[in-house]
ZAROKOL-681898 format. One line per 10 residues: their letters; for each residue x, y, z of N, C-alpha, C, O. Coordinates in steps of 0.1 Angstrom, whole numbers, padded with zeros to 4 digits. Layout:
a) X,Y,Z,X,Y,Z,X,Y,Z,X,Y,Z | ...
# end
This chain:
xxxxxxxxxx) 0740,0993,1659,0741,0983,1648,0728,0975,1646,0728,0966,1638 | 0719,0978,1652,0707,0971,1652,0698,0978,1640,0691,0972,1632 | 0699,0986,1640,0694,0995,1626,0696,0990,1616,0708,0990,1612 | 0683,0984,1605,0688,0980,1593,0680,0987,1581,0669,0993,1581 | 0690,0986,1572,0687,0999,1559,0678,0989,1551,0679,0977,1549 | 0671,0997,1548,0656,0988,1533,0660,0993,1520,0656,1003,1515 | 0665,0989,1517,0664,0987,1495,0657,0985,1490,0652,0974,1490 | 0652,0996,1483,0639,0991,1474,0645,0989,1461,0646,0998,1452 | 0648,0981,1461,0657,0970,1446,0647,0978,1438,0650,0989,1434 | 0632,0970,1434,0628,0972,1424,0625,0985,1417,0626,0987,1405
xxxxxxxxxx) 0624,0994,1426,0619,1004,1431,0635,1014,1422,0631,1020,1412 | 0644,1015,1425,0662,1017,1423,0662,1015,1410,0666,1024,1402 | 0659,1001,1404,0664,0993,1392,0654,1001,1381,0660,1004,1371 | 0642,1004,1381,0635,1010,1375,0637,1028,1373,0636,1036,1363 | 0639,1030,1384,0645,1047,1383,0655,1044,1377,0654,1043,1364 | 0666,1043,1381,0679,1039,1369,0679,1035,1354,0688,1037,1346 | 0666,1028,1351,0666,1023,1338,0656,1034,1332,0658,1036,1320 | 0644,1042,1338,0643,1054,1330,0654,1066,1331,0656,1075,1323 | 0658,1065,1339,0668,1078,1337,0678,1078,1323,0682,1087,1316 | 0680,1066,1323,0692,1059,1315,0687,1059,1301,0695,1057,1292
xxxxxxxxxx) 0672,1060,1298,0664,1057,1285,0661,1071,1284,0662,1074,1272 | 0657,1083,1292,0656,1098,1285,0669,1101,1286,0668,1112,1281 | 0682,1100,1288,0698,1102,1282,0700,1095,1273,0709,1099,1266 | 0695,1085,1267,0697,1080,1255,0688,1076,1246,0690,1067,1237 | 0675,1083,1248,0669,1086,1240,0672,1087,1227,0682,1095,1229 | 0670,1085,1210,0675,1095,1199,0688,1089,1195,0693,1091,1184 | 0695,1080,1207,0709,1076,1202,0709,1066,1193,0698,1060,1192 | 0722,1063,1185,0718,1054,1178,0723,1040,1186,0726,1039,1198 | 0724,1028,1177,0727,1015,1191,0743,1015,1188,0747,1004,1191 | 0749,1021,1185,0763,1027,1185,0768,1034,1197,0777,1032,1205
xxxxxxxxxx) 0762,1042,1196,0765,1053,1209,0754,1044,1219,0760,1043,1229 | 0745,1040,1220,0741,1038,1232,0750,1023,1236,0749,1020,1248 | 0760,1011,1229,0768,1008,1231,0781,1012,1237,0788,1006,1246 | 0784,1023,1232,0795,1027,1237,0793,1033,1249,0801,1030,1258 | 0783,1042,1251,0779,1045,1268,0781,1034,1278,0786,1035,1289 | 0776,1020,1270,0775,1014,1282,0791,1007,1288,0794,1003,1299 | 0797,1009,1276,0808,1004,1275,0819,1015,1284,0828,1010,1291 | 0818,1028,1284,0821,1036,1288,0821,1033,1302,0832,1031,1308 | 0808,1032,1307,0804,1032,1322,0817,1017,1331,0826,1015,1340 | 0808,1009,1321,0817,0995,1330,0832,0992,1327,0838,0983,1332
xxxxxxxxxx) 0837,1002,1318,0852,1005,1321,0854,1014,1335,0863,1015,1344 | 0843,1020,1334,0850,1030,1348,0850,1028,1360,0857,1033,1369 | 0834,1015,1363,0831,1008,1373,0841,1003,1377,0844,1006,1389 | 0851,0991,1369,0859,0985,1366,0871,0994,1374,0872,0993,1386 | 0878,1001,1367,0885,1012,1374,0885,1018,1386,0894,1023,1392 | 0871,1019,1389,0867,1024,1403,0865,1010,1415,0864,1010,1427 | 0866,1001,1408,0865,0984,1417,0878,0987,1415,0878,0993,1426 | 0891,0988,1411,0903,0984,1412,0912,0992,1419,0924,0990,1422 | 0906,1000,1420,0907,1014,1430,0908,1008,1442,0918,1005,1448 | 0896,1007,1445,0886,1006,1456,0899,0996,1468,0904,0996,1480
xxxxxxxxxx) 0901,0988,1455,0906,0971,1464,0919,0971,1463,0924,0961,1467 | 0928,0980,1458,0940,0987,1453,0943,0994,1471,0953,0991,1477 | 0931,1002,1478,0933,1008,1486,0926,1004,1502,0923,1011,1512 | 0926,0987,1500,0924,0983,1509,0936,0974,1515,0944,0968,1508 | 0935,0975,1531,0950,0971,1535,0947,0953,1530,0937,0946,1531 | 0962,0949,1525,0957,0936,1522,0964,0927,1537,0973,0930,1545 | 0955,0911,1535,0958,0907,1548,0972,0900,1547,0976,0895,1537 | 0977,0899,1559,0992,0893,1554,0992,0876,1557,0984,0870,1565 | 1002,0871,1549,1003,0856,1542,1011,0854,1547,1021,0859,1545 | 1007,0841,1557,1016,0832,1564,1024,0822,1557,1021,0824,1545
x) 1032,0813,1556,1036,0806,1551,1051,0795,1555,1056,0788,1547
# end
């Protein structure tokens, strides 16, 4: 547990934002709206998943 992982944030954030500009290259701001809209529906769906399938803690009362 002593081992700690390095992120290179800036480094990540930049790869991701060209990758994301040669796929949407040529689009118009319609479709490159709806891409995005696309994605953070699914994030969304994949977060509700995620916490959907975590045990939840039990409530005293």
């Amino acid at each position: 547990m002593g081992e700690k992982t390095q992120i290179r944030a800036v480094e990540m954030v930049r790869r991701i934002r060209d990758e994301q500009a040669q796929m949407l290259a040529g689009q118009s701001k319609a479709e490159i709206i709806a891409f995005f809209r696309k994605a953070g529906e699914a994030a969304l769906q994949e977060a509700k998943q995620r916490r959907a399938a975590q045990p939840q803690p039990q409530k005293t009362g």
